[in-house]
MARBA-3410 file (N, C-alpha, C, O; in Angstrom, 1 decimal):
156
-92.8,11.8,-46.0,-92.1,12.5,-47.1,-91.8,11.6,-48.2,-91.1,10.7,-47.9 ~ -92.3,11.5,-49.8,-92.1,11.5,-50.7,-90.8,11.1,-50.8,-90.2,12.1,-50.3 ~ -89.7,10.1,-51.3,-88.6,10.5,-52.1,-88.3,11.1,-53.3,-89.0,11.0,-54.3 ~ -87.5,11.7,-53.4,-87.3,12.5,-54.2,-86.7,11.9,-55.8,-85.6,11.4,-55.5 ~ -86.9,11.7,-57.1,-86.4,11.1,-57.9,-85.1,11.8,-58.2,-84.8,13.0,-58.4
-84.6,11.1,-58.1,-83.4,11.4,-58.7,-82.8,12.3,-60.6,-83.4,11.9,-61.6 ~ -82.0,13.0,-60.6,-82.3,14.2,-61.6,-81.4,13.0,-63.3,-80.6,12.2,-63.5 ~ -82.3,13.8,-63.9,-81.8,13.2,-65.0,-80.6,12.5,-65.4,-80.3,11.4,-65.7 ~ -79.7,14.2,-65.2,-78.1,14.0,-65.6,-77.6,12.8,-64.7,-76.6,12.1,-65.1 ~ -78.3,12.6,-63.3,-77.4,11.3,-62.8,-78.1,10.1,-63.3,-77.4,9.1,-63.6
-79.2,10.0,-63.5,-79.5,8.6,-64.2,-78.8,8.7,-65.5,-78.3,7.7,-65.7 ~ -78.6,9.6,-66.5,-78.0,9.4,-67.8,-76.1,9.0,-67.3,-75.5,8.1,-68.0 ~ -75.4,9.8,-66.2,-74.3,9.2,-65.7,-74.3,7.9,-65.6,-73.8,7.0,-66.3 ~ -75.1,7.9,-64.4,-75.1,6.3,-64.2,-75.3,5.3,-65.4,-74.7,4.3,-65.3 ~ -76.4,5.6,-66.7,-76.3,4.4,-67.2,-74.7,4.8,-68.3,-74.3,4.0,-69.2
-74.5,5.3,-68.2,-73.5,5.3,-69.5,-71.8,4.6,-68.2,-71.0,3.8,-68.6 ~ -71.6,4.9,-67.3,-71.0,4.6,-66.0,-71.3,2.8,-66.4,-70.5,1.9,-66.8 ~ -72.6,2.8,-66.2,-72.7,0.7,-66.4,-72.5,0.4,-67.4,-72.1,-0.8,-67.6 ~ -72.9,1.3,-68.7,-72.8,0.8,-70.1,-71.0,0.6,-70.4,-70.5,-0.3,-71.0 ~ -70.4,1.6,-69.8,-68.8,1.4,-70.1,-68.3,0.3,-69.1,-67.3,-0.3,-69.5
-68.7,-0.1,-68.0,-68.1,-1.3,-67.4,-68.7,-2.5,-67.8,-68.2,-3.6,-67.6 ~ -69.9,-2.6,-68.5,-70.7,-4.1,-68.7,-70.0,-4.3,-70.3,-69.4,-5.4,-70.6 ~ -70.2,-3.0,-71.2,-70.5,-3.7,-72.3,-69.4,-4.6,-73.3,-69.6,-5.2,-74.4 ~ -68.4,-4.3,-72.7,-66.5,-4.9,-73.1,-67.3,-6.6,-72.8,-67.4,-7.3,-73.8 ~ -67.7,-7.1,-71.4,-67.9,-8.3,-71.5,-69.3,-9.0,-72.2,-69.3,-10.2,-72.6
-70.3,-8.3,-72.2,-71.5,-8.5,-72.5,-71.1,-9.2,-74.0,-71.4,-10.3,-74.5 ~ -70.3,-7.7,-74.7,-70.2,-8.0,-76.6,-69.4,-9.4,-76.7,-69.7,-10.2,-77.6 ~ -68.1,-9.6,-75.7,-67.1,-11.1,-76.1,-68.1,-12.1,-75.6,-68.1,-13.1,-76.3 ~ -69.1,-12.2,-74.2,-70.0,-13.5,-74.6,-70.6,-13.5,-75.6,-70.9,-14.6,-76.1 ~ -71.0,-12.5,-76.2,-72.1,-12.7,-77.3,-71.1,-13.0,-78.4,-71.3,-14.0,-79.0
-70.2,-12.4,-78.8,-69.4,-13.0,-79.7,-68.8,-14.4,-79.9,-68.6,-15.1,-80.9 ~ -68.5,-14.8,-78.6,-68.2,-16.3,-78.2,-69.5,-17.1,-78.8,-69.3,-18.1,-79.6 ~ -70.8,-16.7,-78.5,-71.7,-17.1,-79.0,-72.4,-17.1,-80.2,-73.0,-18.1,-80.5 ~ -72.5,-16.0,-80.8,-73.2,-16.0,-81.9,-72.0,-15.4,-83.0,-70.8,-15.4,-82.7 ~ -72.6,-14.9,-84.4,-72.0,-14.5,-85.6,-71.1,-13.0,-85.0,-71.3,-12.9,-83.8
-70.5,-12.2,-85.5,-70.4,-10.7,-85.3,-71.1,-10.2,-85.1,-71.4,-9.7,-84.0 ~ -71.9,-10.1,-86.9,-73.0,-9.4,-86.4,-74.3,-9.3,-85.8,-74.9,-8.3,-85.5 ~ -74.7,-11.1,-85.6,-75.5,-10.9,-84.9,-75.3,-10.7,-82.9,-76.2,-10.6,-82.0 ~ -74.1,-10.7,-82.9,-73.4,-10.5,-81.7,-73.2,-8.7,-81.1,-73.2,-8.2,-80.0 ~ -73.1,-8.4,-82.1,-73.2,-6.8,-82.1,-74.7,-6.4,-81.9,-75.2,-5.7,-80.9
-75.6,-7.1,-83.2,-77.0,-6.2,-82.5,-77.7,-6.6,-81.2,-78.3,-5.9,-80.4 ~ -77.4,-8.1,-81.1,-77.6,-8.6,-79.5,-77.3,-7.4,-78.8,-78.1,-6.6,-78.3 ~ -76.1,-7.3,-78.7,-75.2,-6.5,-77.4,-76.5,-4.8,-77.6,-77.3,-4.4,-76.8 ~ -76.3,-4.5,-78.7,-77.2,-3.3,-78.7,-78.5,-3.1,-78.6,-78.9,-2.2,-77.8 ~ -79.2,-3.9,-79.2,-80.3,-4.1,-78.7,-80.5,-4.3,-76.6,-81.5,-3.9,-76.0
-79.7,-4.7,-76.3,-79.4,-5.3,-74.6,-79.3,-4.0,-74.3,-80.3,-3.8,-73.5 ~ -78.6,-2.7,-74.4,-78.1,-1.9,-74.1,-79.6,-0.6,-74.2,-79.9,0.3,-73.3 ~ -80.2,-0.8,-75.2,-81.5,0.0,-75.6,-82.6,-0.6,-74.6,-83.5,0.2,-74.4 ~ -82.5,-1.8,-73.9,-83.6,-2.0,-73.3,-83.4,-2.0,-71.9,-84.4,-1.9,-71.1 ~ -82.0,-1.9,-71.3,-81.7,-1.4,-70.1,-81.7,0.3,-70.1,-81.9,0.9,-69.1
-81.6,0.8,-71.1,-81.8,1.8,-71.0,-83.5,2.2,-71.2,-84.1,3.0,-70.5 ~ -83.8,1.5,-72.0,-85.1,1.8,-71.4,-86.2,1.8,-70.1,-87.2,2.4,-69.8 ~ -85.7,0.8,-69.7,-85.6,0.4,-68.1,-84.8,1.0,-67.1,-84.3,0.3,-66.2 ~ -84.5,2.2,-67.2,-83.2,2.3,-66.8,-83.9,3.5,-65.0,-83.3,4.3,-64.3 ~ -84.5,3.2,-65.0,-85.2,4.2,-64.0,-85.9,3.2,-63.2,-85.6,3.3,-62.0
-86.6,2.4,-63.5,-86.9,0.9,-62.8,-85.6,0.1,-62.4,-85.4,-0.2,-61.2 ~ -84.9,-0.2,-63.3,-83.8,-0.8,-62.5,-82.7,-0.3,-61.9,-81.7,-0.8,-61.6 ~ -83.1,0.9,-61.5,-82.0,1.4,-60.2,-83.2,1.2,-59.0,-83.3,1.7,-57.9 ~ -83.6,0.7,-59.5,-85.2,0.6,-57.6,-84.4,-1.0,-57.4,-84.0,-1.4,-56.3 ~ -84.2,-1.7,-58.5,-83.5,-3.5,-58.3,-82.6,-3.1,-57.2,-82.0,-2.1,-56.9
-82.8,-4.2,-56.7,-81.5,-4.7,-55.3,-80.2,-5.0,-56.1,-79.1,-4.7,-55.6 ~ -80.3,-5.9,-57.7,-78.8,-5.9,-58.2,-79.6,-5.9,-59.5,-80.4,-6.7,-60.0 ~ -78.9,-4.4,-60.0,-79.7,-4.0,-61.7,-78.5,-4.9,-62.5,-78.9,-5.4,-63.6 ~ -77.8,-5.1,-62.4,-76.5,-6.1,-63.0,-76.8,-7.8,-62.9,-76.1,-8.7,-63.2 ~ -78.3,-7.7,-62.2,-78.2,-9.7,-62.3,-79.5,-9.8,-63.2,-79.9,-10.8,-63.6
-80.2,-8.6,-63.4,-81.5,-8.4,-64.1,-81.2,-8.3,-65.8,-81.8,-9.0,-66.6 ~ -80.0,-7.3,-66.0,-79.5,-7.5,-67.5,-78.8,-8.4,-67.8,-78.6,-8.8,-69.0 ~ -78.4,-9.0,-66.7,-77.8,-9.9,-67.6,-78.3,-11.2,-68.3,-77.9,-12.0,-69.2 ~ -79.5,-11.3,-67.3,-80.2,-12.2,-67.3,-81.2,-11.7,-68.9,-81.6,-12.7,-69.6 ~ -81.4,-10.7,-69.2,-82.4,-9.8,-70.5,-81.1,-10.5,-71.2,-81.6,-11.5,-71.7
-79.6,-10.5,-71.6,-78.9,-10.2,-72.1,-78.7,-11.6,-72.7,-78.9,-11.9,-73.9 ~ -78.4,-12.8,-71.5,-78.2,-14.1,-72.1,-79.6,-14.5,-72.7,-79.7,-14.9,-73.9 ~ -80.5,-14.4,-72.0,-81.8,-14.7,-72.9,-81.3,-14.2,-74.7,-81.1,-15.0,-75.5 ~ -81.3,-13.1,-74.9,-81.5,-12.6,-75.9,-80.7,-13.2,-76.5,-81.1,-13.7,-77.6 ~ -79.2,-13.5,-75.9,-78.3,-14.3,-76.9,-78.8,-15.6,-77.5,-78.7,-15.9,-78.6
-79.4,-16.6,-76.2,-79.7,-17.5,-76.5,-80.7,-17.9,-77.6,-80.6,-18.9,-78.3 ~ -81.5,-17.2,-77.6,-83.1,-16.9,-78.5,-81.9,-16.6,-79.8,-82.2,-17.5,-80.4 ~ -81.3,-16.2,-80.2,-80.3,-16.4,-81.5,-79.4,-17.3,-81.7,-78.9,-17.8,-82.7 ~ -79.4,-17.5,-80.6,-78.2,-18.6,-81.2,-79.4,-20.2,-80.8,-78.9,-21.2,-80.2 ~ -80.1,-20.3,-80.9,-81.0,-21.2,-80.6,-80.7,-22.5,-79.4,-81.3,-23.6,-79.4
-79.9,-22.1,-78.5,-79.6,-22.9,-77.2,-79.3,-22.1,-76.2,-78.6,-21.2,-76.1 ~ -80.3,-22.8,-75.2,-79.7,-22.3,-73.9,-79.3,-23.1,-73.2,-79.6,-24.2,-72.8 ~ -77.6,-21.8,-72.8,-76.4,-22.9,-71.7,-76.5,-22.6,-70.8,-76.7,-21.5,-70.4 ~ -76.2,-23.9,-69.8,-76.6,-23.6,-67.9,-76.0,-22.2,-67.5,-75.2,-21.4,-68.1 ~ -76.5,-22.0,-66.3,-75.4,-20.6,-66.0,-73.7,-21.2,-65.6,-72.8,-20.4,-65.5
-73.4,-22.5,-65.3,-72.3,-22.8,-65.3,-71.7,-23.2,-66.6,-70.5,-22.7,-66.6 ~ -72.1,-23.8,-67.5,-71.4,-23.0,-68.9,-71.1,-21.7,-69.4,-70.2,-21.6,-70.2 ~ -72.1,-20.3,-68.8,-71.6,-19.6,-69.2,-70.6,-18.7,-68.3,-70.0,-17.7,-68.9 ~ -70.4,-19.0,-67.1,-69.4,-18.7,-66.0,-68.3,-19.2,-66.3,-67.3,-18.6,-66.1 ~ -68.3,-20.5,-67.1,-67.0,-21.6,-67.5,-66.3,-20.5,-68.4,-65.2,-20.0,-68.3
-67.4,-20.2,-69.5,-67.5,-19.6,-70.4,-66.6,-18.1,-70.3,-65.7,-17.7,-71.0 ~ -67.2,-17.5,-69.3,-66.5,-16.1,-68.9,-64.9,-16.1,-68.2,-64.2,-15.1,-68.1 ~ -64.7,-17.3,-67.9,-63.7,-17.3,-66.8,-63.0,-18.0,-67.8,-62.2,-17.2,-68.4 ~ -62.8,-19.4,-68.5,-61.8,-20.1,-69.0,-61.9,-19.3,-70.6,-60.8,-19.4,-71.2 ~ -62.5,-18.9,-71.1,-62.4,-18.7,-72.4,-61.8,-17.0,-72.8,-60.9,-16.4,-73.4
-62.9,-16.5,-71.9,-62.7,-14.9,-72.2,-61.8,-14.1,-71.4,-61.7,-12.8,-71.5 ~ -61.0,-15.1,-70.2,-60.2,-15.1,-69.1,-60.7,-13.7,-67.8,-60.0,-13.0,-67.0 ~ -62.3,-13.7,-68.1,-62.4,-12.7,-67.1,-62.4,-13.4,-65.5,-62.8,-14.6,-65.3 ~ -61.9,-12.5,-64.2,-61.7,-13.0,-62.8,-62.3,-13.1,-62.3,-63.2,-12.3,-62.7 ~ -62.8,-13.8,-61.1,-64.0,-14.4,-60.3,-64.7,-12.5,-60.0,-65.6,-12.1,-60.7
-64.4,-12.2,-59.5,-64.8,-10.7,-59.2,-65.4,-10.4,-60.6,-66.5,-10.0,-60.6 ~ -64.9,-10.5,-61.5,-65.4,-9.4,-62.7,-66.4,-10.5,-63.5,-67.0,-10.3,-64.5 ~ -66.4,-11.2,-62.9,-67.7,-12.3,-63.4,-68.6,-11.8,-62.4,-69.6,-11.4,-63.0 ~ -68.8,-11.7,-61.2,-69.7,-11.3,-60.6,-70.2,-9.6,-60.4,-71.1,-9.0,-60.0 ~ -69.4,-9.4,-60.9,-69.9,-7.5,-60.9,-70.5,-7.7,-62.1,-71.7,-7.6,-62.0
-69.9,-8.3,-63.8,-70.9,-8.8,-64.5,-72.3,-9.0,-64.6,-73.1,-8.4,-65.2 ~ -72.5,-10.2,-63.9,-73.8,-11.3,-63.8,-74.2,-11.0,-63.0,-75.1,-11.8,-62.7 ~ -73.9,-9.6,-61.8,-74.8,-9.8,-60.9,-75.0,-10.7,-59.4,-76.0,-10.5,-58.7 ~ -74.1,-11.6,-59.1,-74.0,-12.6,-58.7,-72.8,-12.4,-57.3,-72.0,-11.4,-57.4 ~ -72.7,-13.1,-56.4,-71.5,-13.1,-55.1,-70.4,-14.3,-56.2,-70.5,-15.3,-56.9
-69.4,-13.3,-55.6,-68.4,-14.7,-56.5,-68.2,-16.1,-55.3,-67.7,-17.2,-55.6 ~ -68.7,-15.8,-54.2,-69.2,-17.4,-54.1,-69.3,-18.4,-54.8,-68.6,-19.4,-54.9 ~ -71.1,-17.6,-55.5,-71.4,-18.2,-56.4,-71.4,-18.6,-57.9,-72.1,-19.3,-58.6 ~ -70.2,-17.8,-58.0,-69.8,-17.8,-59.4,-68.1,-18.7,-59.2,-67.3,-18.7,-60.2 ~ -67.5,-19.3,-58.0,-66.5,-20.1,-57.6,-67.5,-21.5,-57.5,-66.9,-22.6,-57.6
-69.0,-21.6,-57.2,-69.1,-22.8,-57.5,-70.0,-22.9,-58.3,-70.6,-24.0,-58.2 ~ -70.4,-22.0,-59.3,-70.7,-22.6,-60.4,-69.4,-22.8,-61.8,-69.5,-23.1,-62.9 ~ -68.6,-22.5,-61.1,-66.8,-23.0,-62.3,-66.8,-24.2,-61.6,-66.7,-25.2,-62.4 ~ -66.8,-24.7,-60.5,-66.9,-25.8,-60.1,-67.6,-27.0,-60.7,-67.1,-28.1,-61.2 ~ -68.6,-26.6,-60.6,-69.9,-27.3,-61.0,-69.1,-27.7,-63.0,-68.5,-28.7,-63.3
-69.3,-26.9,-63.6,-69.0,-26.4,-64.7,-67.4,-27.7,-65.2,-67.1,-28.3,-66.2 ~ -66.8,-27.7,-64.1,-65.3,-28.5,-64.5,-66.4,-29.6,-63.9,-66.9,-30.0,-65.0 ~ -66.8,-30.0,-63.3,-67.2,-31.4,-62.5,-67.9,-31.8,-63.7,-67.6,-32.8,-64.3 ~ -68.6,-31.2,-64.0,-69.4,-31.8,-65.7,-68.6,-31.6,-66.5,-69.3,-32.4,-67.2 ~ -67.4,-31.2,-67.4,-66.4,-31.3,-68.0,-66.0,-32.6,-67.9,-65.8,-33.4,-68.8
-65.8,-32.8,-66.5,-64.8,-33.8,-66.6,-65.6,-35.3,-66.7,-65.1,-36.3,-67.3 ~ -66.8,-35.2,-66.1,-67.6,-36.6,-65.9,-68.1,-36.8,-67.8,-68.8,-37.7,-68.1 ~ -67.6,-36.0,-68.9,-68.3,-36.1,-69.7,-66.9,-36.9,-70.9,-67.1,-37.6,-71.9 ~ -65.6,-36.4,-70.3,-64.6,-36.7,-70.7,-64.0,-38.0,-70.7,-63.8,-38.1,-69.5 ~ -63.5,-39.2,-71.3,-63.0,-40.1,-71.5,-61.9,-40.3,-70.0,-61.2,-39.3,-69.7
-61.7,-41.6,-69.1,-61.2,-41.6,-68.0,-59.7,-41.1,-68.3,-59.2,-40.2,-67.6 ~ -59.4,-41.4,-68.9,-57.8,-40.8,-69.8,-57.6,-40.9,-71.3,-58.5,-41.1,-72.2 ~ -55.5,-40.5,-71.4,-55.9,-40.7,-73.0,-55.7,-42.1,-73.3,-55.1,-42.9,-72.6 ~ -56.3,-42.2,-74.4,-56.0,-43.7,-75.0,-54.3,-43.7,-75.6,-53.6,-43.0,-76.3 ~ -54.3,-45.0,-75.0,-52.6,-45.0,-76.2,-52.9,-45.5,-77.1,-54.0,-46.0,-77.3
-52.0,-45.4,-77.8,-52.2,-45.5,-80.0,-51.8,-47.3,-79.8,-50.7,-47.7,-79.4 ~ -52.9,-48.2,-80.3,-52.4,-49.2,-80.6,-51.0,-49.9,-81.4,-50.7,-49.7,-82.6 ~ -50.5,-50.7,-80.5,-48.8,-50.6,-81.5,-49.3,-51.6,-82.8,-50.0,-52.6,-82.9 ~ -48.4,-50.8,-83.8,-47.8,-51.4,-85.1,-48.3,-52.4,-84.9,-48.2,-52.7,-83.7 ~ -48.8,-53.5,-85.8,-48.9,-54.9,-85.8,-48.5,-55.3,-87.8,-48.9,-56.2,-88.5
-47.9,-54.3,-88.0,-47.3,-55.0,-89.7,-46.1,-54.6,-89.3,-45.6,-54.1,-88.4 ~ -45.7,-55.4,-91.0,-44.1,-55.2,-91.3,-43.6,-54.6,-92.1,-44.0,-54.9,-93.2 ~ -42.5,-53.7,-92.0,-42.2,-53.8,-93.3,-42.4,-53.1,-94.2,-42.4,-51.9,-94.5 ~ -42.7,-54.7,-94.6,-42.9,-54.8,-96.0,-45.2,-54.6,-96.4,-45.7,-54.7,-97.5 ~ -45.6,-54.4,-95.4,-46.9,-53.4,-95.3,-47.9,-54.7,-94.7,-48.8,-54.5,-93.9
-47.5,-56.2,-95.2,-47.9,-57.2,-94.7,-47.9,-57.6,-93.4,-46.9,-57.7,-92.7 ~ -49.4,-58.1,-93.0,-49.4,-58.1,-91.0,-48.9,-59.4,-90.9,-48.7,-60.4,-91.5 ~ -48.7,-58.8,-89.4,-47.0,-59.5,-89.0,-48.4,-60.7,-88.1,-49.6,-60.5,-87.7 ~ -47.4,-62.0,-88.1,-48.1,-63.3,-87.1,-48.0,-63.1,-85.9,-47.1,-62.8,-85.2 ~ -49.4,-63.4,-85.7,-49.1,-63.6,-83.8,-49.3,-64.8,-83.3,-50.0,-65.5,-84.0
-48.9,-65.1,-82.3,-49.0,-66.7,-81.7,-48.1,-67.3,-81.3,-47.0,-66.8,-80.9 ~ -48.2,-68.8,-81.4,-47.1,-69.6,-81.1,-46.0,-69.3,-82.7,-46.5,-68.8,-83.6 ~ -44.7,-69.6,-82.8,-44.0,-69.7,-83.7,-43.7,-68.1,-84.2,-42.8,-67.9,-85.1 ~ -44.2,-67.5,-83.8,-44.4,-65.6,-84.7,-42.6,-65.1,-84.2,-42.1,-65.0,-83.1 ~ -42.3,-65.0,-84.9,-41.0,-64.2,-84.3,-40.8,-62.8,-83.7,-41.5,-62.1,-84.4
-40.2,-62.1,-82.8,-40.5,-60.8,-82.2,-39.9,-59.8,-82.9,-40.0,-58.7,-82.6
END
């Protein structure tokens, strides 16, 4: 027996069902990333091509790790760099303050793997960062704007 395709009105539910839970975070990465407006037609354009796919990717095992993947490409191809997926997890979680869960319903992903790619993400943060802060070298004038003597005889 044949499966039966499923009827229109639920494939049009269903995408408008993912379009209202994806597209709140899809538009703030792309905003994080690119101009407004070119952050806006990103997001829409992303939205026209899942929908046009939108019958193929309910056969996907996770139609949510497939757009998003269409989605950062697209951003990236505008904004002319592409960031690891642990930048842009960094990205979702410390900047746009979304929760390990809502990063992975997002991207598609087990929050597992989206707990060690923030990992990963601070671990290079931090190896890239200075060992501490520097203290401000002290004062060595006087005064009167004239540098003060050091050595034997210098008074304190």
């Amino acid at each position: 027996m044949k499966p039966v395709p499923p009827a229109a009105a639920v494939l049009t539910t269903a995408f408008y069902a993912f379009y209202d839970l994806h597209r709140p975070a899809y538009h703030a990465y792309a905003a994080a990333r690119l101009p407004h407006e070119e952050a806006q037609l990103s997001v829409a354009q992303t939205f026209d091509l899942i929908a046009s796919n939108w019958t193929w990717l309910m056969t996907r095992q996770r139609p949510s790790a497939w757009a998003w993947q269409e989605h950062t490409r697209a951003v990236a191809c505008r904004a002319g760099r592409t960031p690891s997926p642990a930048e842009d997890t960094a990205l979702l979680h410390d900047d746009l303050r979304l929760s390990i869960d809502r990063i992975a319903t997002v991207t598609g992903t087990d929050p597992a793997r989206v707990t060690a790619l923030l990992a990963t993400a601070r671990r290079t943060h931090q190896t890239r960062q200075p060992a501490g802060p520097r203290s401000p070298r002290p004062c060595r004038t006087r005064a009167d704007g004239r540098r003060a003597r050091r050595g034997p005889g210098a008074r304190p």
